[in-house]
C-alpha positions in Angstrom: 138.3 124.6 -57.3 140.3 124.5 -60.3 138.2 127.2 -61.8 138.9 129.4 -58.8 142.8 128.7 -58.6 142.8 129.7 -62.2 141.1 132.8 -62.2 142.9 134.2 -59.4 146.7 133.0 -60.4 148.5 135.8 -62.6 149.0 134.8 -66.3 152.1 134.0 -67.0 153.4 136.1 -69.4 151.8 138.9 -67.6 153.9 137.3 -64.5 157.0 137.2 -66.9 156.3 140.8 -67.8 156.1 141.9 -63.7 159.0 140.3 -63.1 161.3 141.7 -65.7 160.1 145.1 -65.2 161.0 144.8 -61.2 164.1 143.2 -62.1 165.6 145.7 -64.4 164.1 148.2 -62.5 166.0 147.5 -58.9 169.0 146.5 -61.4 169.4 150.2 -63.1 169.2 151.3 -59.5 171.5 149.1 -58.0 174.2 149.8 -60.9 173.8 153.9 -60.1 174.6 152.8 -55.9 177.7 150.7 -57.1 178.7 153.8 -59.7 179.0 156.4 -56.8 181.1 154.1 -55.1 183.6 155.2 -57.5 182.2 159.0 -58.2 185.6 160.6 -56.9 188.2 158.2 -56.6 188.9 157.9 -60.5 189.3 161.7 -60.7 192.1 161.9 -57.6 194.9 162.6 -60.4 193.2 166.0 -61.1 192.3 166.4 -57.8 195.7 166.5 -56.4 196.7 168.4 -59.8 194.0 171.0 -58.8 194.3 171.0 -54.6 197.2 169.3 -53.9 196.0 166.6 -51.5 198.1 163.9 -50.5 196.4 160.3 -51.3 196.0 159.4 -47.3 193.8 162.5 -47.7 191.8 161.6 -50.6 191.8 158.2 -48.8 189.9 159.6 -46.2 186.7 160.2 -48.5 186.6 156.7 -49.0 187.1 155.9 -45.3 183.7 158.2 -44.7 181.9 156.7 -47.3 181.7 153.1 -45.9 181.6 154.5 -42.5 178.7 156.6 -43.4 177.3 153.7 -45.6 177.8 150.7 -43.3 176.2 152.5 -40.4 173.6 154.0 -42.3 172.9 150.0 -43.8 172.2 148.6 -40.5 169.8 151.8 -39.4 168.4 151.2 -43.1 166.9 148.4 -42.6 164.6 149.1 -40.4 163.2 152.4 -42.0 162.5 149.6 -45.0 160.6 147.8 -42.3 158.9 150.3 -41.0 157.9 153.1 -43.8 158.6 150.7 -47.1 161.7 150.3 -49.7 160.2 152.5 -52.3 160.1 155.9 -50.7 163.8 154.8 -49.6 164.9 154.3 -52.5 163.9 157.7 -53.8 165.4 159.4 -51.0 168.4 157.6 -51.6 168.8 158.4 -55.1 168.5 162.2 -54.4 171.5 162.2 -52.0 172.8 160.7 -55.1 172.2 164.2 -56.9 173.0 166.0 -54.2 176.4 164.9 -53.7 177.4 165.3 -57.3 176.4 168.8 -57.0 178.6 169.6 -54.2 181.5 167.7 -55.3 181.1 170.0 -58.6 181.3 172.9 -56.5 183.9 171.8 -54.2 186.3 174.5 -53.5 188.2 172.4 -50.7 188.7 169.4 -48.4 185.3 170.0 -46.4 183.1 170.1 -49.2 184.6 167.0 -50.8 184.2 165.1 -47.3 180.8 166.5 -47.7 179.5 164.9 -50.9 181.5 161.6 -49.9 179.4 161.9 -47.1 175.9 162.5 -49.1 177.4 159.3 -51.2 177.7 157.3 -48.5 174.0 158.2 -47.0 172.4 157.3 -51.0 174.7 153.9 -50.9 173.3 152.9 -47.3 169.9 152.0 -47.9 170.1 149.9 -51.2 170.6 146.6 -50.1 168.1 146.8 -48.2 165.7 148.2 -50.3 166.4 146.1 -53.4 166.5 142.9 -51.7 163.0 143.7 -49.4 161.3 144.9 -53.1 163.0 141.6 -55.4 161.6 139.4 -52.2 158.3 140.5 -52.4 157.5 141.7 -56.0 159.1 138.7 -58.2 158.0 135.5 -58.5 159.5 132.4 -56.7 160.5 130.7 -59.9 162.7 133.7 -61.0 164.2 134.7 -57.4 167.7 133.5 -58.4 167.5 134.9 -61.7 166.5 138.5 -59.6 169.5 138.1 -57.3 171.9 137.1 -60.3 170.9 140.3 -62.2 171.3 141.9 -59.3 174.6 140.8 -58.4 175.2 141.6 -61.9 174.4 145.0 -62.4 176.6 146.3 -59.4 179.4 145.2 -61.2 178.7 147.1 -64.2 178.5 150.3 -62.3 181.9 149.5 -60.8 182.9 148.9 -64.5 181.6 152.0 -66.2 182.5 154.9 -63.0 186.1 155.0 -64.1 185.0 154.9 -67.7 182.9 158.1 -67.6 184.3 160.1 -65.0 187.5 160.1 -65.9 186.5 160.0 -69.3 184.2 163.4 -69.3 187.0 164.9 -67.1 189.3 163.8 -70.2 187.3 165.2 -72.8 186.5 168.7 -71.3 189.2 169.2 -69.0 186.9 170.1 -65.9 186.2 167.2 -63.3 183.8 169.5 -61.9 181.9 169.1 -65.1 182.0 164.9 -64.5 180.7 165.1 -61.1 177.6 167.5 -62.3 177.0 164.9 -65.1 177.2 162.1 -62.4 174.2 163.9 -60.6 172.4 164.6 -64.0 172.3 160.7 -64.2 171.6 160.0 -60.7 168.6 162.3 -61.5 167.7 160.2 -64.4 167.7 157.3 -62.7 165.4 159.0 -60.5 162.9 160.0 -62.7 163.0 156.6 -64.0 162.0 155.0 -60.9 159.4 157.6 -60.2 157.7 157.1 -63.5 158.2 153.1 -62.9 156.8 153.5 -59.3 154.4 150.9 -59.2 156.9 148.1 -60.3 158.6 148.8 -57.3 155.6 148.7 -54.4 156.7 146.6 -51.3 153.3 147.5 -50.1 150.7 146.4 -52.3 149.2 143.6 -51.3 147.6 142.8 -54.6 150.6 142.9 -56.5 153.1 141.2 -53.9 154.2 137.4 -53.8 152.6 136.2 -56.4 151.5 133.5 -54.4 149.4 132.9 -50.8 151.1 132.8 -47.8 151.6 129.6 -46.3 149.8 128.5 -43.3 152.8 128.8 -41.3 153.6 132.3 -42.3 150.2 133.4 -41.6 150.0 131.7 -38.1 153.0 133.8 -37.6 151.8 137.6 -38.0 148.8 136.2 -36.0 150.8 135.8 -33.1 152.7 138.9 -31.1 154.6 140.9 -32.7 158.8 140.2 -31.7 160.7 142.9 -30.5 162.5 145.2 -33.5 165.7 143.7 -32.2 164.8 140.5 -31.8 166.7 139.2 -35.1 169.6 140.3 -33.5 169.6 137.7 -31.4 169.7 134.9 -34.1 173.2 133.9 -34.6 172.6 133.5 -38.7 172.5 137.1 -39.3 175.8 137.5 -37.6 177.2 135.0 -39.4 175.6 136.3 -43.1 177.7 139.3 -41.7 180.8 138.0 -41.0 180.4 136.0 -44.5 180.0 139.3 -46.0 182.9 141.0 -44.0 185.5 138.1 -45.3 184.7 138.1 -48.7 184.3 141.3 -49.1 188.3 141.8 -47.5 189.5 139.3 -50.1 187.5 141.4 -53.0 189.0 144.7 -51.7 192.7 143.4 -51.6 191.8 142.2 -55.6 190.0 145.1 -56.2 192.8 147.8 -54.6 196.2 146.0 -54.7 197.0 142.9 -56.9 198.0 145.1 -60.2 201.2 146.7 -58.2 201.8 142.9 -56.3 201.9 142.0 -60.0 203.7 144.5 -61.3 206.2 144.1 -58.1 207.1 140.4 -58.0 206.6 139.8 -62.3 207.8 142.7 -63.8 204.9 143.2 -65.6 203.7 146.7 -67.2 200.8 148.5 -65.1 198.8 148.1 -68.8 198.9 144.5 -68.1 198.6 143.6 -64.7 195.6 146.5 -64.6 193.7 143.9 -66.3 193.3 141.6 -63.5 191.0 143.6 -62.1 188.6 143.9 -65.3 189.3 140.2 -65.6 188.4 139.4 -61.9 185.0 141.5 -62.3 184.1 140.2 -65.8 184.8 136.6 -64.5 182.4 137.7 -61.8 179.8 138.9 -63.4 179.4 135.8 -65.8 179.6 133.7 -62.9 176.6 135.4 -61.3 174.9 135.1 -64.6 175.4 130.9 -64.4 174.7 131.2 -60.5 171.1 132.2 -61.0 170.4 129.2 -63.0 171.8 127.0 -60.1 169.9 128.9 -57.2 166.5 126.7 -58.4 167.8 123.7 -58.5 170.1 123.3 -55.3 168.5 122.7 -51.6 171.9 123.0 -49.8 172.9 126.3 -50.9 175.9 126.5 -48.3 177.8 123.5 -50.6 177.8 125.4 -54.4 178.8 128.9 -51.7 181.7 126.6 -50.2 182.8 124.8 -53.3 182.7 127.8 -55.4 184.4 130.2 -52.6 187.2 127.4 -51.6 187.8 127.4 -55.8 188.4 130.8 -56.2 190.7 130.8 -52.6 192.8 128.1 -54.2 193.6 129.8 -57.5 194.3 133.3 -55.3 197.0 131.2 -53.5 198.2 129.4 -56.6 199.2 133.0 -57.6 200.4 134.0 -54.1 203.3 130.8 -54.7 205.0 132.9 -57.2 205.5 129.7 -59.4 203.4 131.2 -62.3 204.5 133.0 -65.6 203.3 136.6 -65.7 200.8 136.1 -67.8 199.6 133.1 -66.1 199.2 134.9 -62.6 197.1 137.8 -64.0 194.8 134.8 -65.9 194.4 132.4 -63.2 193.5 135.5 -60.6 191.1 137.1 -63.2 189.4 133.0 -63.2 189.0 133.4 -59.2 186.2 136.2 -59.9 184.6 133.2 -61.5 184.0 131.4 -58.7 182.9 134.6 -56.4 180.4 135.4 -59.0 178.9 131.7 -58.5 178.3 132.1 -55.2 176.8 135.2 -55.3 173.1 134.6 -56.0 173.2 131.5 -53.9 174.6 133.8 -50.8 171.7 136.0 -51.1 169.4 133.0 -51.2 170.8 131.9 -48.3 170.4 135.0 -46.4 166.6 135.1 -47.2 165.9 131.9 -46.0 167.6 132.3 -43.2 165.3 136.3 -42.5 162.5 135.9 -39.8 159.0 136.7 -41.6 158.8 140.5 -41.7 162.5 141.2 -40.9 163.9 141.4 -44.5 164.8 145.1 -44.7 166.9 144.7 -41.3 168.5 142.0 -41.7 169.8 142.3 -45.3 170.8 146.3 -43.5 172.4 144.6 -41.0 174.3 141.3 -43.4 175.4 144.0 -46.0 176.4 146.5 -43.6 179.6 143.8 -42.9 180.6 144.6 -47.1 181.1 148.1 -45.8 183.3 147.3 -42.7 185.7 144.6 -45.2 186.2 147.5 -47.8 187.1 149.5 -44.4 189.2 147.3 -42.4 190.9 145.9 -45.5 192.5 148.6 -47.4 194.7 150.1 -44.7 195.6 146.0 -43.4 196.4 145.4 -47.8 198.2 148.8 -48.0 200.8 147.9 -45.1 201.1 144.6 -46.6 201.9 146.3 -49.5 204.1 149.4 -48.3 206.0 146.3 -46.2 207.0 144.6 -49.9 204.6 141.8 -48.9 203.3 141.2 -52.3 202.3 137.6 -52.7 201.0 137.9 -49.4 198.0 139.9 -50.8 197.2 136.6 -52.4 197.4 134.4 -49.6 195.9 137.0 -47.7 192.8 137.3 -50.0 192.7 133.2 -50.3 192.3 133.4 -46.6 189.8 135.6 -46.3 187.9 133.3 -48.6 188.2 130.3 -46.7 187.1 132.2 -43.7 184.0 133.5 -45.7 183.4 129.2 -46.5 183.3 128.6 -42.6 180.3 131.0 -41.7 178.5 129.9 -44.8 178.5 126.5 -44.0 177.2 127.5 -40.5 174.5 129.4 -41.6 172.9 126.7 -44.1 173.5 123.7 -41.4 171.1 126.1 -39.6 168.9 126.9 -42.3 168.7 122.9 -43.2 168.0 122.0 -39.8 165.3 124.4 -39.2 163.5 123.5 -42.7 163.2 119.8 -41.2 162.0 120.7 -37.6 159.5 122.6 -39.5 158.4 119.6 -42.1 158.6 117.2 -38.7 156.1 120.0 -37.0 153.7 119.5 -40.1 154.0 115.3 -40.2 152.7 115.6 -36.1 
C-alpha cells in the first residue's frame, strides 16, 4: 500500500514547481485585469485638454465599466462552469487588446464608452477564472499562499496603471500612444498564457487536485445533478456578496476621496495627503503577503476576517475624529490597509469552503460581482459627501462600511463551522 501511495503522489518539488508556475501564472494575469481598471482614468487631464469633457462625463466610463464588469461577473461564472476558466481567460485578455486599440483611436465620447466597455467585458470574468484554476490546480498546502499572491498582484496593477500611462503619455506627448502600448501588453500577457497553457488547465483530470477526492465529494457527483441556480439559494453566497459590496465601499471612499478630506480639514499639500493612498495599498499588499501564512493555520477563518476588518475600521474612525496631527492622520489611515490586506486571503478561503462541489466559477462570479456594485454605489454616495464639506465623514463612513463587512463574515463562517461538524457527526454514525 505504501508502495502504491508513493508512486502515484507527485514529488514534491515537482509539486512545488506546479504550483509556482500556476500561481505566477493567474498572478501576471490578474495584475493586467486590475491595470485596465485604471487604463483611462489617469490620462482624464489630457483628455479634457484634448476633448473638453467635463469629469461627470469621464465619470461615466467608469460607471460602465463596473456595470459592464459586475454583470458580466455573475454571467461569468457559469461559462467557467460550463466550458472551463482557461479558454475564458484568453478571451478575456483579448478584449483587453481590443479596448486599448479603440481608446487609441478614439475620436470622441462613443468610442471611449466603447473601449470602457470592452474593459469592462475582459475585467468580468477573472475572478472567476482565477479562483476556479488556483482551486483546482495548486496544492492544498499552498492554497493561502495562492490566494495571498493573488490578492497581491491586483494591487500592483492598481499601483503601476497611473505609473505607465500617464507616464508614456508624459514622455511622448500622445495618450493615444499609452493606450496602444496598454494593448501591446495585454497582448503579451496573452501570449504568455498561451505559451503557459497547460499550467492553467481546469480540466485535466491528471494534473488537477493533487490529491483524491474524498468519499463525500465523490458520493456527491454520483448523485443528480442540482439545478444551475441552485447555489443561489444558499444564503452564504449572498452574504460573501454583501461582504464584498461593504468592503469594497469603504476601499472606494480610501481609494477616491481621503487625499482632498485631508487636504480639506488639515491643510495639508495634495503631494502629501496623495500618499495615503500608496500607503493604504502598500500596507495592503504586505498584509496579504502575512495573511497567506495565517490561512493554514486558522480553522475559524471568520475571527482573523473580523479582528483584522474591525482594526482597520477603528483606525479609519480614529482619523475621522479630527484629533490627529496631519501627518499622523495620513499614517494611521495608510496602517488601516494593513489590516484589509490580512483579511484578504482568509476572505477568499472562506468563500471556497463555503462553494457547493462544482459551483466555484458561479459563485466566486456571483461573490465578486458585489466589488463591482461598492466601486458603483460608493463613488457618487463619497462624492456628495464630499461636495457637502463632509470630510471626516468619509472616514466614519468607510469605518462603517467595515464593520458592516465584519457582520456577514461572521455569518458566513458560523455557517461554514456548523456545516463542517454536521458533516464529521454524519461520518462518526
Amino acid at each position: 500500500m505504501t508502495a502504491t501511495a508513493t508512486s502515484s503522489a507527485t514529488p514534491p518539488a515537482a509539486d512545488l514547481r506546479q504550483d509556482a508556475r500556476t500561481i505566477g501564472l493567474i498572478g501576471l494575469a490578474h495584475g493586467s485585469s486590475h491595470f485596465f481598471h485604471l487604463l483611462l482614468p489617469p490620462l482624464f487631464p489630457w483628455l479634457i485638454s484634448d476633448f473638453g469633457y467635463s469629469y461627470s462625463e469621464l465619470g461615466m466610463m467608469v460607471s460602465l465599466f463596473f456595470i459592464v464588469s459586475g454583470t458580466g461577473q455573475m454571467l461569468s461564472g457559469f461559462l467557467v462552469d460550463r466550458v472551463g476558466a482557461r479558454p475564458v481567460l484568453f478571451a478575456a485578455l483579448g478584449s483587453f487588446v481590443v479596448a486599448g486599440v479603440v481608446a487609441s483611436t478614439a475620436q470622441n465620447y462613443a468610442m471611449l464608452l466603447l473601449a470602457s466597455l470592452f474593459a469592462g467585458l475582459g475585467n468580468a470574468p477573472f475572478h472567476p477564472v482565477d479562483f476556479t484554476i488556483l482551486n483546482k490546480r495548486v496544492s492544498p498546502q499552498r492554497i493561502g499562499h495562492a490566494f495571498s499572491m493573488h490578492g497581491l498582484s491586483g494591487n500592483i496593477g492598481w499601483a503601476t496603471a497611473p505609473v505607465f500611462m500617464a507616464g508614456i503619455t508624459t514622455a511622448t506627448g500622445s495618450w493615444r500612444v499609452a493606450c496602444l502600448c496598454g494593448a501591446a501588453l495585454a497582448a503579451v500577457v496573452l501570449a504568455i498564457m498561451l505559451i503557459n497553457r497547460r499550467w492553467l488547465d481546469d480540466r485535466d483530470p491528471a494534473a488537477i487536485g493533487n490529491q483524491a477526492k474524498p468519499a463525500a465529494t465523490q458520493a456527491a457527483a454520483a448523485a443528480k445533478p442540482e439545478h444551475a441556480m441552485a447555489f443561489l439559494k444558499l444564503p452564504s453566497v449572498w452574504l460573501c456578496f454583501s461582504f464584498f459590496f461593504w468592503s469594497t465601499c469603504a476601499m472606494s471612499a480610501i481609494q477616491n476621496f481621503a487625499s482632498p478630506s485631508l487636504r480639506a480639514v488639515y491643510g495639508l499639500p495634495l503631494s502629501v495627503t496623495a500618499l495615503i493612498v500608496t500607503g493604504y495599498m502598500l500596507c495592503g499588499a504586505l498584509g496579504m503577503l502575512i495573511g497567506g501564512f495565517l490561512v493554514g493555520r486558522v480553522q475559524r477563518l471568520e475571527k482573523v476576517i473580523s479582528i483584522c476588518m474591525l482594526g482597520s475600521a477603528l483606525l479609519l474612525a480614529l482619523v475621522g475624529t479630527g484629533w490627529l496631527p496631519g501627518m499622523g492622520a495620513v499614517v494611521v489611515a495608510s496602517i488601516a490597509g494593513l489590516g484589509t490586506g490580512l483579511a484578504g486571503p482568509s476572505r477568499d478561503m472562506l468563500i471556497k469552503r463555503a462553494a457547493p462541489e462544482g459551483a466555484t466559477g458561479r459563485v466566486y462570479g456571483t461573490v465578486y460581482s458585489g466589488l463591482d456594485l461598492g466601486f458603483c454605489v460608493a463613488a457618487p454616495v463619497f462624492g456628495w459627501m464630499l461636495d457637502h464639506h463632509m470630510y471626516l465623514g468619509i472616514f466614519f463612513g468607510s469605518a462603517t462600511a467595515l464593520a458592516l463587512s465584519v457582520v456577514s463574515a461572521l455569518v458566513v463562517g458560523d455557517g461554514v463551522h456548523k456545516r463542517k461538524q454536521g458533516a464529521v457527526a454524519a461520518r462518526a454514525a
